[in-house]
N, C-alpha and C positions, 0 to 999 in steps of 0.2 A: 391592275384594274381594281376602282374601287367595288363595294361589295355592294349589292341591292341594299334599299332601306339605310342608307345610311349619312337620307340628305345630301343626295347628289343634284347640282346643279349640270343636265345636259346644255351645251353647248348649240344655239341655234344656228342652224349653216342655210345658206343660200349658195345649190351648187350652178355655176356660170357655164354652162355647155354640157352638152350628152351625147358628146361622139362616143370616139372608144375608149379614150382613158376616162368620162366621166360615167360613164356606162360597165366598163368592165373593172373598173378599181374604184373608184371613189367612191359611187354607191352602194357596192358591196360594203365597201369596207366599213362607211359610216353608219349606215343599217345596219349591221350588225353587233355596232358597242354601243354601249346603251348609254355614256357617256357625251354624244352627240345625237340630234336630230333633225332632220334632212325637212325646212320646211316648207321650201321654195326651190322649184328647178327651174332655169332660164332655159327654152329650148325652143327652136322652132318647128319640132315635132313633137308636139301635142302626143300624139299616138303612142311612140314608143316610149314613151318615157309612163304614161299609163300605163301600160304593159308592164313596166316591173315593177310601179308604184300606184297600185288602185287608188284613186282619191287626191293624188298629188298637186298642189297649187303650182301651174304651170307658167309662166311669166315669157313674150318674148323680146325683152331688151332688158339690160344690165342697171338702167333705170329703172324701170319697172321690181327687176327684182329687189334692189335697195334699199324702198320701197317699204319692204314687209320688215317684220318681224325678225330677222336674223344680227348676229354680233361678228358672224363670221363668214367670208362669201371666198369661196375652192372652186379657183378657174381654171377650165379645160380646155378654154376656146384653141383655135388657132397661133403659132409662135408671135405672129407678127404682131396681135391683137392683147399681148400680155400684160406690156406696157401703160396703155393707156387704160386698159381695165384695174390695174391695178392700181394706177392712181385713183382713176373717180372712186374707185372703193373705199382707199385711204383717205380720200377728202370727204367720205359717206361717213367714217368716222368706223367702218368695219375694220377686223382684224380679215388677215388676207394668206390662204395660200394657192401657191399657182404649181401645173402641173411644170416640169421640168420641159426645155431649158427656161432660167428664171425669165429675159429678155431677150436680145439681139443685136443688143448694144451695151456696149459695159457703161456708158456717159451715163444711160437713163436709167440703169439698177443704181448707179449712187445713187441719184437722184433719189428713185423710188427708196432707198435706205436712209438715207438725209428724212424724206417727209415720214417716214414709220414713227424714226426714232423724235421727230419735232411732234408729233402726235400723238404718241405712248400708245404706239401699235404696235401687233404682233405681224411681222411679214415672213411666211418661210416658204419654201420648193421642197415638193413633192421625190427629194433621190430616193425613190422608194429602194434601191439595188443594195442600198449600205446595208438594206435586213433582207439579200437574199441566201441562202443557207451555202452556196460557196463561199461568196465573201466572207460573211462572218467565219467560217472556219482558217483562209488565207489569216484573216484581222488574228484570229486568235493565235495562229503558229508565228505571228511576224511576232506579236505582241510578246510571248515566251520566250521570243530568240530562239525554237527550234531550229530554225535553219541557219542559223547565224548570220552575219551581215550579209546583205541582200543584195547580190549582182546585177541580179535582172528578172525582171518581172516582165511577162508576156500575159493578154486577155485579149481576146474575140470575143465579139457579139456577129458572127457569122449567118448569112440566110442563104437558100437554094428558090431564090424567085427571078427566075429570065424573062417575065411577062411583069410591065412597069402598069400599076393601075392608075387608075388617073382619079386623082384628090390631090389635095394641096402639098403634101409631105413627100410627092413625087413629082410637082410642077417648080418649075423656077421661080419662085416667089420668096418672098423675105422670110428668113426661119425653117425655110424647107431643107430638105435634105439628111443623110447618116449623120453630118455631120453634128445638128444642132439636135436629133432624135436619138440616137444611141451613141456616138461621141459624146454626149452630157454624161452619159451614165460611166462608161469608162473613165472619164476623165475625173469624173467625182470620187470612183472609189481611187483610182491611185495616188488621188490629192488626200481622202483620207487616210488612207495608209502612210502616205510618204512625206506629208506636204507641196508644197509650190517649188517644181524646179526650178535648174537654174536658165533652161536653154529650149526651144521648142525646134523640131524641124518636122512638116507633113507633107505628107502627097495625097493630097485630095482633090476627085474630080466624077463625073458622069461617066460611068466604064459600058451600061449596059446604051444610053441613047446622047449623046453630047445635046441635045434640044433641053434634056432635064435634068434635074438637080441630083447635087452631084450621088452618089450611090456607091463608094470606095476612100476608103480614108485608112492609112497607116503613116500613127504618129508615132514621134520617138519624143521620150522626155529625158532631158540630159539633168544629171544630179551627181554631180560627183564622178566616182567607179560606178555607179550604178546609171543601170538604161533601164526603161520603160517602153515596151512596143506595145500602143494601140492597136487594135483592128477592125474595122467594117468590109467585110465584102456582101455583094449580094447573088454571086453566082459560083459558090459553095458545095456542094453534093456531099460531102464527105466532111464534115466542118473539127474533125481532129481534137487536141486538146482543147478548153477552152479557157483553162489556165492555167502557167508554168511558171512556176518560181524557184529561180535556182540562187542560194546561196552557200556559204563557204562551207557550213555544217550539212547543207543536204539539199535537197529537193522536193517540190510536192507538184504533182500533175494531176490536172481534175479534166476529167469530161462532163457533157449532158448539163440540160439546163434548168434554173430551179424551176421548180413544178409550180409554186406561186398565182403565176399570169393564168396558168392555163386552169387550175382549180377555181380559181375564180370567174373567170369565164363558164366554167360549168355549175355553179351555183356551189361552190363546199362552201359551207361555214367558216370565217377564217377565225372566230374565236376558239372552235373544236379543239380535243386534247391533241389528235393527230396531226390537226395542222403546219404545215411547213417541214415536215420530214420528210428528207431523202432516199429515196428507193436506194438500196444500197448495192446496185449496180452502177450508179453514178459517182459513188465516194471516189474521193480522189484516195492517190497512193502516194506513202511519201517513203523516201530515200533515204537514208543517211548513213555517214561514216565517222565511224570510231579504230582508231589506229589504221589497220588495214583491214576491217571490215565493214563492209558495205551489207546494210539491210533495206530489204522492202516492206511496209505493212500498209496496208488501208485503213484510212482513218477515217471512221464515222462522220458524218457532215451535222454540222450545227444547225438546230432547230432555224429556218426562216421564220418570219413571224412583220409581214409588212404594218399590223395593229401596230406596234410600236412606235413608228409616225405619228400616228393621232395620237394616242396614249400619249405621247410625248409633247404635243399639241397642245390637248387637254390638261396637261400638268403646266405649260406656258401660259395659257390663258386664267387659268381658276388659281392657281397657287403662285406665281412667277417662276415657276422653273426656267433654267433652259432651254431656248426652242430644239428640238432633234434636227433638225437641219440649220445652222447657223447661215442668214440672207448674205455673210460677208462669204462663207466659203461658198454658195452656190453663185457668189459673182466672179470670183476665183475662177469659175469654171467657161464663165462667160468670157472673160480677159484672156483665157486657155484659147479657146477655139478661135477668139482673133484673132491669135499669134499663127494658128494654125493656118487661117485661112493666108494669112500675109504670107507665111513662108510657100504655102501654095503655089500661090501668085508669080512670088517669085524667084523661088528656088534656091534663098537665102535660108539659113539657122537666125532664129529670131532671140536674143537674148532677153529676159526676163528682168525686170526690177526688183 
């Protein structure tokens, strides 16, 4: 982060919705670095969004907010709604990020990538996971070759909810479901880790009510000798590791989940020194063998730090850096969960291109 005083140009944002990711992530997040400023919220609750922003120019349409004063407009709306928000942004002439999944359609994220780049836009997705402090410690022992070639990789994003609430993200509607809400996030980090397989095969469906969307997904991604098992369930009690990495040199098992989501929901600071450190009852443990000894030790977890996004952001838009989420891999992810749904369907292994 740059230093106060040192002729910083913040970034003016216009954020597009104030449910729960733009309520409990975005606004944190962007509030709090001072590299960005939040000067417009589109919402049609006036109320709460005064509540966390005394004085806040409140707008309720995507028109409207367009409108003002901003370079850059971070949408939270609805899955189905991303699409075409993110175009008239891109034809506003705004730089654009949306909350994850990017679309719902791989046809229209070209698209939306085609008009970014004819326009010398910045368009990226929100995989905030890549900076949650398991990840990044998996990322750093693959990276080392600690464990040496990588057999198979297991992750959960496991819940204990038998009561289905009723909003969009559990009605049958375009975009709904594990699959395109937490399948993006799995599928993101094992595409950053590993890249693009070579073969997809899932089972995904509605386990708790067939009326709605689906609510269970276990994917397998085929890559060689190595396998990747996905998981969503939502009727959990006891949700075990939550990631297992076994290769030739050893193993690492991690439980518990990063504390990120939930700090922020309670108002911490996320620029703070403490931020994003793991209680170190949650470190994972990892294995290895040397001739015929086999050791165990706990390995400290890697600072999370989801600022990095914007930091990452703000270094795209004011310098040309690199965007932190590249709009090609976050369509990677979309073409993923197609394959996933097809093989769904129909209980074929769907080969990759």
């Amino acid at each position: 982060m740059k230093e106060k005083g040192d002729n910083m140009q913040p970034i003016k944002v216009g954020l597009a919705g104030y449910g729960f990711s733009g309520q409990s992530f975005h606004r944190p997040l962007l509030s709090h670095l001072e590299e960005f400023h939040i000067e417009a919220v589109m919402s049609s609750n006036e109320e709460k969004v005064l509540n966390d922003m005394e004085g806040m120019n409140v707008v309720t349409s995507l028109e409207d907010l367009l409108q003002e004063d901003i370079e850059l407009v971070v949408i939270t709306t609805p899955n189905h709604l991303h699409y075409s928000m993110i175009k008239q942004s891109l034809l506003a002439d705004k730089h654009v990020i949306v909350e994850k999944p990017f679309v719902t359609d791989s046809r229209e994220g070209q698209e939306l990538l085609a008009l970014a780049k004819e326009r010398g836009l910045h368009l990226s997705v929100f995989h905030n996971r890549r900076w949650d402090a398991d990840f990044l410690t998996i990322q750093q022992l693959v990276k080392e070759g600690t464990l040496g070639p990588i057999y198979t990789y297991e992750a959960h994003f496991d819940r204990y909810r038998p009561a289905i609430k009723d909003r969009w993200k559990e009605n049958k509607v375009e975009g709904a479901g594990v699959l395109y809400d937490l399948g993006s996030h799995l599928l993101d980090q094992a595409l950053t880790l590993f890249g693009k397989p070579n073969w997809v095969q899932a089972d995904v469906f509605p386990q708790r009510d067939p009326e709605k969307a689906e609510d269970y997904f276990l994917i397998t991604l085929g890559y060689d000798v190595m396998r990747v098992q996905l998981y969503s369930r939502s009727i959990v009690l006891d949700p075990g590791p939550r990631y297992q990495v076994h290769g030739l040199k050893g193993s690492f098992v991690k439980h518990g989940m990063d504390r990120q989501e939930d700090d922020l929901k309670s108002g911490k600071n996320p620029v703070s020194e403490e931020w994003g450190i793991e209680d170190e009852e949650n470190w994972g443990v990892l294995t290895t063998i040397s001739g015929e000894e086999v050791t165990s030790e706990v390995i400290p977890s890697e600072k999370g730090d989801y600022t990095q996004f914007y930091l990452g952001v703000y270094g795209a838009v004011r310098e040309n850096h690199p965007l932190p989420v590249d709009p090609e891999e976050a369509l990677n992810v979309i073409t993923i969960i197609e394959a996933c749904k097809e093989s769904a369907a129909t209980g074929r292994v769907i080969t990759l291109n």
